[in-house]
C-alpha positions as CSV (number, residue, x, y, z in Angstrom):
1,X,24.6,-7.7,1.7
2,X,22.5,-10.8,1.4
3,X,19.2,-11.1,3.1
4,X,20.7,-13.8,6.0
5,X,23.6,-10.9,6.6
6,X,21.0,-8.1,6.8
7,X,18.6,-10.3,9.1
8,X,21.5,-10.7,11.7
9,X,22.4,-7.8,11.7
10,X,19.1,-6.5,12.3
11,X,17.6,-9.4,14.8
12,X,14.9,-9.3,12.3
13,X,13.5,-12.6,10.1
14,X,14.3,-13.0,6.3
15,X,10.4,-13.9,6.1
16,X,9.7,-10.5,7.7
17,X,12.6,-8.7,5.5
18,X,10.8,-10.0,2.1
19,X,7.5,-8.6,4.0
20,X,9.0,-4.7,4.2
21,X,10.4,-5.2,0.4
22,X,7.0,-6.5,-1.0
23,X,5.5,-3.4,1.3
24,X,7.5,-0.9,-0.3
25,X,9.3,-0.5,2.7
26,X,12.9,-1.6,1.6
27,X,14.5,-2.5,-1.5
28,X,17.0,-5.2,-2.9
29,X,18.9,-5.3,-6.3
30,X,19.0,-8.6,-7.9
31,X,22.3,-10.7,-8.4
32,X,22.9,-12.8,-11.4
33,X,21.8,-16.0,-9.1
34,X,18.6,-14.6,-7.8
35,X,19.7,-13.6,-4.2
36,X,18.6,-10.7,-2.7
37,X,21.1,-7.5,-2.5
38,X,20.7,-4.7,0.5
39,X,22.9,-1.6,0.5
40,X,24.2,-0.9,3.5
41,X,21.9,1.7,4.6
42,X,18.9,-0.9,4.6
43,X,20.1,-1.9,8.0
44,X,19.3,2.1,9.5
45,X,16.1,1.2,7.6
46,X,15.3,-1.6,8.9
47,X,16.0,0.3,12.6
48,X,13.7,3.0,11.6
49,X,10.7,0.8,10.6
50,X,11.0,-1.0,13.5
51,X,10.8,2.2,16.0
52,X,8.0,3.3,13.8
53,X,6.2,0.1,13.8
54,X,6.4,0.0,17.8
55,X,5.0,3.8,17.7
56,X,1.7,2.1,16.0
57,X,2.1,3.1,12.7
58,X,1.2,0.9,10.1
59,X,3.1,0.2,7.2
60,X,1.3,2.4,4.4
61,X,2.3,5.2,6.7
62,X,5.7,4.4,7.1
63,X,6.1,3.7,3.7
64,X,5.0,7.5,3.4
65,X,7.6,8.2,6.2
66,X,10.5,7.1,5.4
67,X,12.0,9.1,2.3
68,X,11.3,11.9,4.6
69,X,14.1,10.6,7.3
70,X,16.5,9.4,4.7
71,X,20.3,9.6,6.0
72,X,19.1,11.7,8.7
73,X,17.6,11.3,12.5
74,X,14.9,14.1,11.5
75,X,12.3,13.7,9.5
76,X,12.8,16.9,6.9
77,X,8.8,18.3,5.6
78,X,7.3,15.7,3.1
79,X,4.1,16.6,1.9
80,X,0.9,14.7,3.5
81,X,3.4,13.5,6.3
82,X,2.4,15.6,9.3
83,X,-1.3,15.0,8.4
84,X,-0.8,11.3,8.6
85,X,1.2,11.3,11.9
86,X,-1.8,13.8,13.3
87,X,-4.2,10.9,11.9
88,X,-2.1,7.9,13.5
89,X,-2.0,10.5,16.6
90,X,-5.8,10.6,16.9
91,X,-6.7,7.6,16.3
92,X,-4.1,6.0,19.1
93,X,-5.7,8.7,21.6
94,X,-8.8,7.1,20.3
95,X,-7.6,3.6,20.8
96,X,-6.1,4.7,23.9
97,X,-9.5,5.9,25.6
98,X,-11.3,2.5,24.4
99,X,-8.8,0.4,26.3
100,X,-9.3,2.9,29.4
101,X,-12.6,2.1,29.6
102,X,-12.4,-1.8,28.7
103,X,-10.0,-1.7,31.2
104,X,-12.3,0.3,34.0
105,X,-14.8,-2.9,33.1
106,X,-12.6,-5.4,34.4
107,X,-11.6,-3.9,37.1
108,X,-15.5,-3.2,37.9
109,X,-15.8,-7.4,36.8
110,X,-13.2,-8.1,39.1
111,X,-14.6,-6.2,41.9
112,X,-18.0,-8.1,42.1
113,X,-17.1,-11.2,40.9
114,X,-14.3,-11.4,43.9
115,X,-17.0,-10.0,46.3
116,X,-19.3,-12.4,45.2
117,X,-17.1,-15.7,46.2
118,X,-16.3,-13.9,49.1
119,X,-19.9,-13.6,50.5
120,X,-21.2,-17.1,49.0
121,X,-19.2,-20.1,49.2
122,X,-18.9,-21.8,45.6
123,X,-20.6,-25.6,45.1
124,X,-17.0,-27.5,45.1
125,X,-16.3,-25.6,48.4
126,X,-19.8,-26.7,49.8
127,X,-19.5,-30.1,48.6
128,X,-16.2,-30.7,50.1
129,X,-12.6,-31.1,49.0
130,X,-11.8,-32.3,45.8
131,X,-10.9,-36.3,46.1
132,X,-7.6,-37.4,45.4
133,X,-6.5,-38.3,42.0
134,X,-9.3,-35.9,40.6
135,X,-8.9,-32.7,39.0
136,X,-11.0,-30.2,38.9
137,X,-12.1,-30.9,35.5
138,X,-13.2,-34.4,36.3
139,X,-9.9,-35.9,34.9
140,X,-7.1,-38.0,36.2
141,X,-4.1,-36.6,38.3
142,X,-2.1,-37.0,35.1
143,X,-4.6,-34.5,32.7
144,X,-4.8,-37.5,30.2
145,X,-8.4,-39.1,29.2
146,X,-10.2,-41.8,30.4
């Protein structure tokens, strides 16, 4: 199948498609005319990358991956495999725990900065309502310059 058949049937872009060939990650034969040929079983390929790309794994991984799962929904013992899915797996519990705590910050951020405009009034609210025609940037009602 051409490259615009495989990309339809996949939802996935012909720009992306020659991305996953140039990675290793699928493969094309070469008609007469230059076009790109997929077997049929490049779509299921394309499916797995996908589901392993949304797992976090990056491409030199899957590239590792995938002659493991070939025609099947189980991925049969490869060697150095496992050791890079434990790898990936440590280092998203890793990545995990950062975002945990980046995330505790802004929560924390959130707290005082909200209890700080709540216990002192902020100068535009001192000053008075913003006139008419003004926004709060100091520009026209319509956004535009001067």
């Amino acid at each position: 199948m051409l490259i615009g058949e495989l990309a339809r049937r996949t939802g996935v872009s012909e720009r992306l498609l020659r991305y996953y060939e140039n990675r290793g990650l699928i493969s094309s034969r070469r008609l007469p005319n230059g076009y790109r040929d997929y077997g049929e079983a490049t779509e299921q390929t394309v499916a797995r990358i996908r589901v392993l790309l949304s797992a976090g794994l990056p491409t030199r991984v899957i590239r590792q991956i995938l002659p493991c799962a070939a025609g099947t929904s189980n991925l049969r013992p490869c060697p150095g495999v496992l050791d890079a899915l434990r790898e990936q797996l440590t280092a998203l519990d890793r990545r995990a725990g950062e975002l945990a705590e980046a995330r505790e910050i802004l929560v924390r951020t959130i707290d005082r900065t909200a209890g700080a405009q709540e216990a002192a009034p902020t100068a535009m609210t001192a000053v008075g309502a913003v006139p008419d025609g003004v926004s709060r940037a100091g520009r026209g009602s319509r956004g535009g310059r001067g």
